[in-house]
VEXRO-263048 format. One line per 4 residues: number of its first residue (from 1); their letters; for each residue x negated, y, z negated of C-alpha. Coordinates in Angstrom, 2 decimals. Layout:
# VEXRO-263048
NUM> a> X Y Z ~ ...;
This chain:
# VEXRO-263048
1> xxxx> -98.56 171.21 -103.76 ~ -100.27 168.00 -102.84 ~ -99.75 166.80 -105.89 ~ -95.98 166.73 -105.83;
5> xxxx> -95.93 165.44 -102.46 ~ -98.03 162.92 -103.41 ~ -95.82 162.24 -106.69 ~ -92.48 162.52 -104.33;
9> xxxx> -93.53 160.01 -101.64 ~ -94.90 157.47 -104.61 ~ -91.07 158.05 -105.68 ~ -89.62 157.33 -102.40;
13> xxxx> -91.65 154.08 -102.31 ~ -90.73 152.88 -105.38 ~ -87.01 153.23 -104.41 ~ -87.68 151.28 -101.51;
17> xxxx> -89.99 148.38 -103.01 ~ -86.77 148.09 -105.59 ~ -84.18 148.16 -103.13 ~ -86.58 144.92 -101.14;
21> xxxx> -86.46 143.18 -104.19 ~ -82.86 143.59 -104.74 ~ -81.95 142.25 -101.09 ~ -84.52 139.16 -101.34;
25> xxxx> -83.31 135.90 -101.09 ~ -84.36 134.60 -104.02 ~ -81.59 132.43 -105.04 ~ -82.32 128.09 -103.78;
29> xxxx> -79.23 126.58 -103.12 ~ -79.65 122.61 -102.83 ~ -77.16 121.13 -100.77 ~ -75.93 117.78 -102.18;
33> xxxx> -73.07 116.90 -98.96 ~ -71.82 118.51 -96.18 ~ -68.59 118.02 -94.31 ~ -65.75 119.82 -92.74;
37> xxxx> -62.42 119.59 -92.90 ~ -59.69 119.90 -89.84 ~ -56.47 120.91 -90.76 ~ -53.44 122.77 -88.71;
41> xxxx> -54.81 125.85 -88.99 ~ -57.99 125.42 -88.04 ~ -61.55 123.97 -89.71 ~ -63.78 124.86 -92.84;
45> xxxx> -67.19 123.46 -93.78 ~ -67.78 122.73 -96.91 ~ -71.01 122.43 -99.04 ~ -71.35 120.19 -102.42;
49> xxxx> -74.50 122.46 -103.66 ~ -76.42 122.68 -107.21 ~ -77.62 126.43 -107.77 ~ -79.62 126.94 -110.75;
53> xxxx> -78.58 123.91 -112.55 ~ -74.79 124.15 -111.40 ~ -72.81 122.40 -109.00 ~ -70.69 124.15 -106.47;
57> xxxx> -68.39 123.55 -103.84 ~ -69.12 126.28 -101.11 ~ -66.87 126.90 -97.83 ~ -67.13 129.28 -94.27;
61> xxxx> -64.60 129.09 -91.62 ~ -66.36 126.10 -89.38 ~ -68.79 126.73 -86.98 ~ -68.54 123.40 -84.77;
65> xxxx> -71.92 122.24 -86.23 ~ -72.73 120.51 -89.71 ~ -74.87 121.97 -91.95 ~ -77.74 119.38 -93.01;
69> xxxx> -78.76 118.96 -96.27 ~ -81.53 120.18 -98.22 ~ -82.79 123.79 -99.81 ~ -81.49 126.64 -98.49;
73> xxxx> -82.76 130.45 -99.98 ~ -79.70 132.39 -100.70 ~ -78.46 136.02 -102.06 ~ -75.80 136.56 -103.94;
77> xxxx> -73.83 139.33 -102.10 ~ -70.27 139.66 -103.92 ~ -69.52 138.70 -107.94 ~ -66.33 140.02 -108.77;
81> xxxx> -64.26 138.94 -112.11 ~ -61.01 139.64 -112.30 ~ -60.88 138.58 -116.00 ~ -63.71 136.92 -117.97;
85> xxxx> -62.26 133.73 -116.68 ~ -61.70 134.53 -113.20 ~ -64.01 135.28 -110.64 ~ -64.66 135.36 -106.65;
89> xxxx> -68.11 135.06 -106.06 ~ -69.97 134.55 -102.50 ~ -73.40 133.54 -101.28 ~ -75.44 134.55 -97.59;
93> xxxx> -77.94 132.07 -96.89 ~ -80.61 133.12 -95.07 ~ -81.96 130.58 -92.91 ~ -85.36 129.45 -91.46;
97> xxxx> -84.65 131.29 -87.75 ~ -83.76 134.57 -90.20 ~ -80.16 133.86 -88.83 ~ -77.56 134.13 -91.88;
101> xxxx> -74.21 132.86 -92.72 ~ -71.67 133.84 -95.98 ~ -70.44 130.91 -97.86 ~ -67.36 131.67 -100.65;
105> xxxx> -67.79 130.01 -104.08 ~ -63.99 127.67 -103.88 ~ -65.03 124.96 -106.61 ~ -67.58 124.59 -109.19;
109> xx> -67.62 121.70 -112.11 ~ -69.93 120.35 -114.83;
């Protein structure tokens, strides 16, 4: 008997170390320029970032406050494809205060 409940909570651990990893923000996000824009409707920030060799252009409805530039540690929390060449993908950044904020995926180039 102490066996197995030894075996199930070694189990339940493991599911929990994996599910830690999983939600880690391990992705750096290097952001190149910062800036938002004012329209009719409203504001945006946007982000000129390089993640993992590529560039980006990242946006989240404005905040009043620029984002400065640097590294950021990031998670990506939605990767959906439509077709192989469509795709809507989004990033939370996670930053140093543990405070987080989504950013949407609206350009990328080579």
């Amino acid at each position: 008997m102490k066996k197995a409940m030894l075996f199930l909570s070694l189990l339940l651990a493991s599911f929990g170390t994996a599910q830690n990893i999983h939600d880690e923000y391990n992705i750096t996000v290097h952001a190149r320029s910062s800036y938002i824009v004012y329209s009719n409707g409203g504001s945006s920030q946007y982000l000129d970032v390089v993640i993992e060799g590529k560039r980006f252009q990242l946006s989240a409805p404005d905040n009043g406050y620029l984002l400065a530039l640097g590294d950021y540690k990031a998670k990506l929390v939605k990767d959906d494809h439509k077709t192989p060449y469509e795709s809507i993908r989004m990033f939370e950044f996670q930053f140093p205060d543990k405070r987080t904020r989504k950013f949407t995926v609206t350009g990328q180039s080579e």
